[in-house]
mmCIF file of the C-alpha atoms, coordinates in Angstrom:
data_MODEL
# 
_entry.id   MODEL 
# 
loop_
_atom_site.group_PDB 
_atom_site.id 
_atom_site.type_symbol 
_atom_site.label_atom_id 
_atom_site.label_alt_id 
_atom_site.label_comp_id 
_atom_site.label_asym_id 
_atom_site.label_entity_id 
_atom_site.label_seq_id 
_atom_site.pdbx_PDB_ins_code 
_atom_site.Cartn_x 
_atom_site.Cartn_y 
_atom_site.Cartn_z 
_atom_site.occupancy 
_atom_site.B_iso_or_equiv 
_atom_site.pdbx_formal_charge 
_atom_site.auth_seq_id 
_atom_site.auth_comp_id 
_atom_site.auth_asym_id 
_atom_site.auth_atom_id 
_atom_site.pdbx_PDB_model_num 
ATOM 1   C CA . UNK A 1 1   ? 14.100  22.508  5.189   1.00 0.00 ? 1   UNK A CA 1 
ATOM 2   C CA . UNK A 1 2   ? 12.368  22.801  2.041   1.00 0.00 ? 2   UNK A CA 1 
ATOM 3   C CA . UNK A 1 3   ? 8.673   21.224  1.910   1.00 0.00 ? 3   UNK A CA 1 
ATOM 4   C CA . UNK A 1 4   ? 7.931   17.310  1.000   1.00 0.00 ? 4   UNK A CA 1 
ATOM 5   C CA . UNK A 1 5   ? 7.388   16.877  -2.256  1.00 0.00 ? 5   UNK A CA 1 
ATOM 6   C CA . UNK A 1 6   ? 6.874   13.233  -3.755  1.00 0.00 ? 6   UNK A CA 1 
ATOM 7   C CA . UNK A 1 7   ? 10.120  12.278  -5.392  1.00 0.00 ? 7   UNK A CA 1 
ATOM 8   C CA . UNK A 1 8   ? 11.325  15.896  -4.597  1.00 0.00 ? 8   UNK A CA 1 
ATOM 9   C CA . UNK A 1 9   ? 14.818  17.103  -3.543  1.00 0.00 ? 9   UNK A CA 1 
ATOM 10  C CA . UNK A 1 10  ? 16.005  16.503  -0.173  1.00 0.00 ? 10  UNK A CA 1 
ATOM 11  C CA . UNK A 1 11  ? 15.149  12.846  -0.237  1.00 0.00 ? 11  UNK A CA 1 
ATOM 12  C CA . UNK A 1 12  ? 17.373  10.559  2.251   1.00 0.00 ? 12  UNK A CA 1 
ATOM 13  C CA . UNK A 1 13  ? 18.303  7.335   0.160   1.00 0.00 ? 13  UNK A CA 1 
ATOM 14  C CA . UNK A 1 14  ? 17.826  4.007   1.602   1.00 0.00 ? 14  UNK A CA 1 
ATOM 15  C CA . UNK A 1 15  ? 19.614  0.899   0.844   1.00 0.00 ? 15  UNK A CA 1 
ATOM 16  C CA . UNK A 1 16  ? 17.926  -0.828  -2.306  1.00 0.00 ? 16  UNK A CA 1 
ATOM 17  C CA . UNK A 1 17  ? 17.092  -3.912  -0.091  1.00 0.00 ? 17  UNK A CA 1 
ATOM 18  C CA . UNK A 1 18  ? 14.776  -0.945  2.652   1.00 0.00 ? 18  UNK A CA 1 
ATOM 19  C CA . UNK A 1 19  ? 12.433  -0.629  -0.116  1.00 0.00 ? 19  UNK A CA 1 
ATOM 20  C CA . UNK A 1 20  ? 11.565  -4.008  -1.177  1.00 0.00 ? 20  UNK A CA 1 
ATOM 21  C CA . UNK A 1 21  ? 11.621  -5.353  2.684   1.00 0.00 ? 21  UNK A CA 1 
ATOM 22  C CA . UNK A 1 22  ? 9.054   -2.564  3.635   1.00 0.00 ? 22  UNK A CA 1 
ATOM 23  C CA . UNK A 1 23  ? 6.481   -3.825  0.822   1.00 0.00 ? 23  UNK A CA 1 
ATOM 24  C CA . UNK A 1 24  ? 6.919   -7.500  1.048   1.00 0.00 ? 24  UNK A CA 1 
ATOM 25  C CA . UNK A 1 25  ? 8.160   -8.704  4.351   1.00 0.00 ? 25  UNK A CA 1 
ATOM 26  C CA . UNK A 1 26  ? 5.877   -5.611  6.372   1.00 0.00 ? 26  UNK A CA 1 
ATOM 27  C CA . UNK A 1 27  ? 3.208   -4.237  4.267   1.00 0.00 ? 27  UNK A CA 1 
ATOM 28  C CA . UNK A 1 28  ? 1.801   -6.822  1.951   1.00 0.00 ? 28  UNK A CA 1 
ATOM 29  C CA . UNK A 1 29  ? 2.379   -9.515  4.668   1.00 0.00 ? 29  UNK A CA 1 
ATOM 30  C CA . UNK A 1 30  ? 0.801   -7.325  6.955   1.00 0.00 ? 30  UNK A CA 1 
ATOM 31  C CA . UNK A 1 31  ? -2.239  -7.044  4.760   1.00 0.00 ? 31  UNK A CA 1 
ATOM 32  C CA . UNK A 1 32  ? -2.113  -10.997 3.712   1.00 0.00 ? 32  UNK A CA 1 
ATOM 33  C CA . UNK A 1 33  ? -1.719  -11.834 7.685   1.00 0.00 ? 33  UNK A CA 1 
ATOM 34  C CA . UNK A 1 34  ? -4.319  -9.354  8.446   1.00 0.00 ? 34  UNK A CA 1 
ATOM 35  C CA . UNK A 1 35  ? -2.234  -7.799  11.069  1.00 0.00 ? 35  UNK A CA 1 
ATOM 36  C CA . UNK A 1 36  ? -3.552  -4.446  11.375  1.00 0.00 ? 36  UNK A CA 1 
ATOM 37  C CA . UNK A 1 37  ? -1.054  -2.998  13.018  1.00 0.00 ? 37  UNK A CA 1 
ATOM 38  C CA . UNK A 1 38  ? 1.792   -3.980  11.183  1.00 0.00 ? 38  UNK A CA 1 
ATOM 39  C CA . UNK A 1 39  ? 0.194   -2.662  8.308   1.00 0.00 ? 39  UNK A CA 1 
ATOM 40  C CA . UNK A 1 40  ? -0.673  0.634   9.738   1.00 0.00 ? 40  UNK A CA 1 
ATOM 41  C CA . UNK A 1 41  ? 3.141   0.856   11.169  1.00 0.00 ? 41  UNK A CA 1 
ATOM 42  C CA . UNK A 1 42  ? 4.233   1.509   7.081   1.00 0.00 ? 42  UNK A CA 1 
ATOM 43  C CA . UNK A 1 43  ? 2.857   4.747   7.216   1.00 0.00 ? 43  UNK A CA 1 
ATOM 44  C CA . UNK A 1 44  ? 3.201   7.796   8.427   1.00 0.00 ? 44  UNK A CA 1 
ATOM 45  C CA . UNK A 1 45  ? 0.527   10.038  10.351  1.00 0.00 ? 45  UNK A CA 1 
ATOM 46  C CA . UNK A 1 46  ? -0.507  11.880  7.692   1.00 0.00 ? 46  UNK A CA 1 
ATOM 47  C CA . UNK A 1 47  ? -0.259  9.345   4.981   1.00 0.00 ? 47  UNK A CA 1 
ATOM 48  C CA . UNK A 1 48  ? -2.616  9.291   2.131   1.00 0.00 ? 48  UNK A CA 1 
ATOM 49  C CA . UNK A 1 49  ? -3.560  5.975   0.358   1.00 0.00 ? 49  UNK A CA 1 
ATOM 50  C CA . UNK A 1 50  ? -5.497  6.250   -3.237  1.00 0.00 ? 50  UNK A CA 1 
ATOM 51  C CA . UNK A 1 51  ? -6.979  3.933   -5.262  1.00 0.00 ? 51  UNK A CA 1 
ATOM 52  C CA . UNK A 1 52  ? -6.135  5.432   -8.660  1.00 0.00 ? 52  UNK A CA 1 
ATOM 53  C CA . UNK A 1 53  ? -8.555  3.755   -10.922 1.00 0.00 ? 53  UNK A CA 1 
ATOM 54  C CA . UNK A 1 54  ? -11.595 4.929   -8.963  1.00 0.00 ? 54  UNK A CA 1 
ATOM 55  C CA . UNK A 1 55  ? -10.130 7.978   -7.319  1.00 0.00 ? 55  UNK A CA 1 
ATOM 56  C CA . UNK A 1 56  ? -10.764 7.024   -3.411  1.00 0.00 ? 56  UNK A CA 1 
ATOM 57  C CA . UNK A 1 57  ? -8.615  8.776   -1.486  1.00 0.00 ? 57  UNK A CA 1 
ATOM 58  C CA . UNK A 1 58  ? -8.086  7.502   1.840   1.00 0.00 ? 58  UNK A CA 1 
ATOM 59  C CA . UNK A 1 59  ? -6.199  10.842  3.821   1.00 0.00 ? 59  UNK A CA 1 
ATOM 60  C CA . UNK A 1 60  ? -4.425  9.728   7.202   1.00 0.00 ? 60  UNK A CA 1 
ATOM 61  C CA . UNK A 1 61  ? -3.869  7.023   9.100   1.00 0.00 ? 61  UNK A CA 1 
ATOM 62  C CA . UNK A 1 62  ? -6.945  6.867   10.775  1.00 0.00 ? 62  UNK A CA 1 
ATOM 63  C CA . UNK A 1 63  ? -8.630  6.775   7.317   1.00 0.00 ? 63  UNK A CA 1 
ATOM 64  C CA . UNK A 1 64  ? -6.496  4.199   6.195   1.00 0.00 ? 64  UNK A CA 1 
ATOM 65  C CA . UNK A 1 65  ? -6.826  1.771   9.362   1.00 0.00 ? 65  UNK A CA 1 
ATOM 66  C CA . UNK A 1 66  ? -11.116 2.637   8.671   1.00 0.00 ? 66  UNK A CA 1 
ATOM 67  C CA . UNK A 1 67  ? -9.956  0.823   5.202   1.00 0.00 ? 67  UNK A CA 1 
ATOM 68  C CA . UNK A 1 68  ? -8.006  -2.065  5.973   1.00 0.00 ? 68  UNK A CA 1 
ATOM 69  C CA . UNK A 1 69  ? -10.994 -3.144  8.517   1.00 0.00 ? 69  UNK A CA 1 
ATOM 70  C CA . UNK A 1 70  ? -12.922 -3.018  6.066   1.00 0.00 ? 70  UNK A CA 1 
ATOM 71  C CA . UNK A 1 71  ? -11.288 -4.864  3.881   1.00 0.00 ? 71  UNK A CA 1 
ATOM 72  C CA . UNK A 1 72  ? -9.899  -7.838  6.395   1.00 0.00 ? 72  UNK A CA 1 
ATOM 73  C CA . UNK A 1 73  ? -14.026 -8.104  6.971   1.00 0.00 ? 73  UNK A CA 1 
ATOM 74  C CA . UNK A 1 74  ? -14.899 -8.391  3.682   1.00 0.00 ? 74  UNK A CA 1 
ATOM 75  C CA . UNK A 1 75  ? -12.974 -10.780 2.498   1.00 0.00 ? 75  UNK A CA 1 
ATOM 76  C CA . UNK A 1 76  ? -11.859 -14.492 4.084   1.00 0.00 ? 76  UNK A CA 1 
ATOM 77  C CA . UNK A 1 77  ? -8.176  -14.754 2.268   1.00 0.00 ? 77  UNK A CA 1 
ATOM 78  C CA . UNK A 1 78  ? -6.103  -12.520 0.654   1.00 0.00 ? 78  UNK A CA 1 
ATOM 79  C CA . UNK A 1 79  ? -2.305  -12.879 -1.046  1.00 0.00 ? 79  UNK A CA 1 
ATOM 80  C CA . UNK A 1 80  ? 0.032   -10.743 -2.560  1.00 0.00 ? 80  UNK A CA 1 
ATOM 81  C CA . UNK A 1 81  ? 2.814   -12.135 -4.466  1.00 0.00 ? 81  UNK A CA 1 
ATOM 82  C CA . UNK A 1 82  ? 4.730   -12.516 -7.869  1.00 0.00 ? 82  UNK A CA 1 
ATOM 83  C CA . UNK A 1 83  ? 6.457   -9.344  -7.344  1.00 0.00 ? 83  UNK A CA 1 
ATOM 84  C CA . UNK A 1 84  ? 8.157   -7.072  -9.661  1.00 0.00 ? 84  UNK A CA 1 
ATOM 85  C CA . UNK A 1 85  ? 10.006  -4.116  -7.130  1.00 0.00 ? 85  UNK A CA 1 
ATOM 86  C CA . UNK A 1 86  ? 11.594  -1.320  -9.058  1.00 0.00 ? 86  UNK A CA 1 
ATOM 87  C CA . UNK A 1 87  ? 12.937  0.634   -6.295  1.00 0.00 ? 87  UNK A CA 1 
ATOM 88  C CA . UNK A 1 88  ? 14.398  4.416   -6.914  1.00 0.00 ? 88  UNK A CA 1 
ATOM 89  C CA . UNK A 1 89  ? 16.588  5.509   -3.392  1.00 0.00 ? 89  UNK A CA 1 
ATOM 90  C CA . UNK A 1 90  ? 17.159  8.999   -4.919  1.00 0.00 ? 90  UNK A CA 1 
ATOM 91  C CA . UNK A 1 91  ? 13.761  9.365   -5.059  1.00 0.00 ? 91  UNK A CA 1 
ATOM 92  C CA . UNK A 1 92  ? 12.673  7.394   -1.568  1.00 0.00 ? 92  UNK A CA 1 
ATOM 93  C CA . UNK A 1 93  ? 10.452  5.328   -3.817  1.00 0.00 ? 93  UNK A CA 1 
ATOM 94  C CA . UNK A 1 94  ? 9.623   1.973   -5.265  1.00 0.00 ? 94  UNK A CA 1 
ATOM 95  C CA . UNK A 1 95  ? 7.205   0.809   -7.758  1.00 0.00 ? 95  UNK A CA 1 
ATOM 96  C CA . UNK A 1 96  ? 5.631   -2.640  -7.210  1.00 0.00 ? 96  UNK A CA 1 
ATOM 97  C CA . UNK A 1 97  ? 3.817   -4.961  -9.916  1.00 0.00 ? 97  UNK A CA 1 
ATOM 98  C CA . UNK A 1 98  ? 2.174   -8.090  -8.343  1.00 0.00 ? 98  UNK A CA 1 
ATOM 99  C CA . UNK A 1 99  ? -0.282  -10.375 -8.491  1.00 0.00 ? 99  UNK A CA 1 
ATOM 100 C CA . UNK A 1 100 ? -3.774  -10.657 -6.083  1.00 0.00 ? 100 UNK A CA 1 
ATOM 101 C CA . UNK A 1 101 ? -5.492  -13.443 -5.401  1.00 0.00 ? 101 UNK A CA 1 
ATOM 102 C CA . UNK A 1 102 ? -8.525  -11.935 -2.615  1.00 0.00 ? 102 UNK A CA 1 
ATOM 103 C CA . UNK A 1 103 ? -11.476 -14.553 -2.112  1.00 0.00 ? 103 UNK A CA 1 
ATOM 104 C CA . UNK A 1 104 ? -14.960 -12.146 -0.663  1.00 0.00 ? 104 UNK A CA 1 
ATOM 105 C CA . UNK A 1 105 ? -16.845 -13.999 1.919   1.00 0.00 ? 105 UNK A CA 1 
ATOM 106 C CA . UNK A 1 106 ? -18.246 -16.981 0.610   1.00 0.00 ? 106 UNK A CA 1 
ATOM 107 C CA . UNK A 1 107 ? -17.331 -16.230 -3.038  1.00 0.00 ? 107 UNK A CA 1 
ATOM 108 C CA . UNK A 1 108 ? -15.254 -17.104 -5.798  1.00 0.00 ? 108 UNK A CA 1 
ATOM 109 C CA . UNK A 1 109 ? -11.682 -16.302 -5.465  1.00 0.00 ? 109 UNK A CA 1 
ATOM 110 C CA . UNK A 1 110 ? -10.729 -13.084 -7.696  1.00 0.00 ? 110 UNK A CA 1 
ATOM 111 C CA . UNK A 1 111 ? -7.385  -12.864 -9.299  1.00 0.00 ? 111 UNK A CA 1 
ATOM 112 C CA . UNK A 1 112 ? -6.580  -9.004  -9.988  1.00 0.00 ? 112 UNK A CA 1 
ATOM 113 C CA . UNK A 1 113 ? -2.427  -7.927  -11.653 1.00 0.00 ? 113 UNK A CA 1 
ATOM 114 C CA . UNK A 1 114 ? -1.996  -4.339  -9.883  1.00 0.00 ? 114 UNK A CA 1 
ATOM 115 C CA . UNK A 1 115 ? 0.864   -1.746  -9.798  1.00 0.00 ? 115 UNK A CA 1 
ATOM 116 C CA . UNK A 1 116 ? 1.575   0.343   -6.342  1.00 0.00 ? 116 UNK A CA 1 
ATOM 117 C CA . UNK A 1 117 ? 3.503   3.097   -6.609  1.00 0.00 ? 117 UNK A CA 1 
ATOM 118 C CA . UNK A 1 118 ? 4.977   4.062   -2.726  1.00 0.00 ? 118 UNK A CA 1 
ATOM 119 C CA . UNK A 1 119 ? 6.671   7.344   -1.622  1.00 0.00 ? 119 UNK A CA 1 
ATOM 120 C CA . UNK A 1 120 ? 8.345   7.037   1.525   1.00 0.00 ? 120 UNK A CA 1 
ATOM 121 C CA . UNK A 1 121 ? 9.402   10.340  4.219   1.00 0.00 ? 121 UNK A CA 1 
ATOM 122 C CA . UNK A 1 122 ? 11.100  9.555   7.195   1.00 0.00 ? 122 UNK A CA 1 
ATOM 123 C CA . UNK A 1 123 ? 11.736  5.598   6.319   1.00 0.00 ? 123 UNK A CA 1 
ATOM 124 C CA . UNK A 1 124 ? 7.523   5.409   6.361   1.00 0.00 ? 124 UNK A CA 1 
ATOM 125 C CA . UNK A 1 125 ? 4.917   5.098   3.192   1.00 0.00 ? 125 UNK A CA 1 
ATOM 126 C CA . UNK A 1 126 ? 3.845   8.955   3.464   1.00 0.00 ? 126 UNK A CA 1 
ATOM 127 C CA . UNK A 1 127 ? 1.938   8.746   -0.538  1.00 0.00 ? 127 UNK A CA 1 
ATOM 128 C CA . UNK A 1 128 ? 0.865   5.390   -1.931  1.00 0.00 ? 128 UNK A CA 1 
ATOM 129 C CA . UNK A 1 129 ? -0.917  5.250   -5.231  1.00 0.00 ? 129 UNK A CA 1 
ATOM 130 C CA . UNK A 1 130 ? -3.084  1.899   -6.200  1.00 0.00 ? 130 UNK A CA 1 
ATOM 131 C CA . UNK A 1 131 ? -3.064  1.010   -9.824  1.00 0.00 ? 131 UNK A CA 1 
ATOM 132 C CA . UNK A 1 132 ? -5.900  -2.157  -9.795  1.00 0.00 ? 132 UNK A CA 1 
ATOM 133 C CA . UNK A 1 133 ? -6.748  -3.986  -12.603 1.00 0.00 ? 133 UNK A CA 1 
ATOM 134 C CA . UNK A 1 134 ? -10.717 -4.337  -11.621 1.00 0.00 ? 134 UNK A CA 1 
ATOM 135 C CA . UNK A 1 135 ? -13.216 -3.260  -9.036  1.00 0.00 ? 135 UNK A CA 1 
ATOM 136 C CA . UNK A 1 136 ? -11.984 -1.018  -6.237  1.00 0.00 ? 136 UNK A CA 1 
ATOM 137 C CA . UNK A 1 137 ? -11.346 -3.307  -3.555  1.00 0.00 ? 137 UNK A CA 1 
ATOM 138 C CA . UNK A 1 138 ? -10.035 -0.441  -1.119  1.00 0.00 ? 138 UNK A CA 1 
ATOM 139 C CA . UNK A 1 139 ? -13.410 1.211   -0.316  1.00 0.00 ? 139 UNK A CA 1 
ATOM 140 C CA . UNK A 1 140 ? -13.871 3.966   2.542   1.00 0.00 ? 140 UNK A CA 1 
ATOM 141 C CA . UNK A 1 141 ? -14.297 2.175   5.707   1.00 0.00 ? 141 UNK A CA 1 
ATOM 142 C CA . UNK A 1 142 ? -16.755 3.403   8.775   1.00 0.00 ? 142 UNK A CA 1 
ATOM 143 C CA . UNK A 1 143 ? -13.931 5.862   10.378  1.00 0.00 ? 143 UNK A CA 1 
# 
């Protein structure tokens, strides 16, 4: 078998409906639920998350749980919605446009628009690219 590549040949399509479900209905409301381990059950192993705009890489799961602790610490609410999916099965990816509303410990509640991109191997996120439209929100947590 040839190596993974991101959108390379040898992908297994999914049904349209795999991609979207995986974002919405486990990922995002995962991360809005703060369930960490429904969250971390998106990706595979060897997974690596980054934050585009700022270029933090976050390489393996372990890295990525260090994250999401982080960020379910940081901040008292968080919400994901108003989604635009644009899901690709020959590729085994999807490209999702939302809205954020994430409210830091006793602060003001911040409204971001971002873009995730999401590669998928073996039905799991295996390379996830942020696209935010402020701060980096997804800093390196203490691993």
């Amino acid at each position: 078998m040839s190596e993974w590549t991101e959108g390379g040949p040898g992908q297994a399509p999914l049904p349209y409906p795999f991609y979207v479900d995986i974002v919405t209905k486990r990922y995002f409301d995962g991360v809005d639920n703060k369930n960490l381990d429904k969250v971390l059950n998106c990706f595979t192993p060897d997974a690596v998350l980054t934050e585009v705009t700022s270029n933090t890489v976050h390489d393996g799961r372990e890295a990525i749980r260090a994250m999401f602790v982080k960020l379910f610490a940081d901040f008292e609410n968080i919400w994901h919605g108003n989604f635009v999916h644009t899901a690709d099965p020959q590729t085994n990816a999807i490209c999702s446009q939302f809205t954020v509303l994430i409210t830091p410990n006793g602060g003001e509640e911040l409204r971001y628009e971002n873009c995730n991109r999401f590669y998928l191997k073996d039905r799991l996120f295996h390379r996830v690219y942020v696209y935010m439209s402020g701060d980096n929100l997804l800093k390196e947590g203490d691993a």
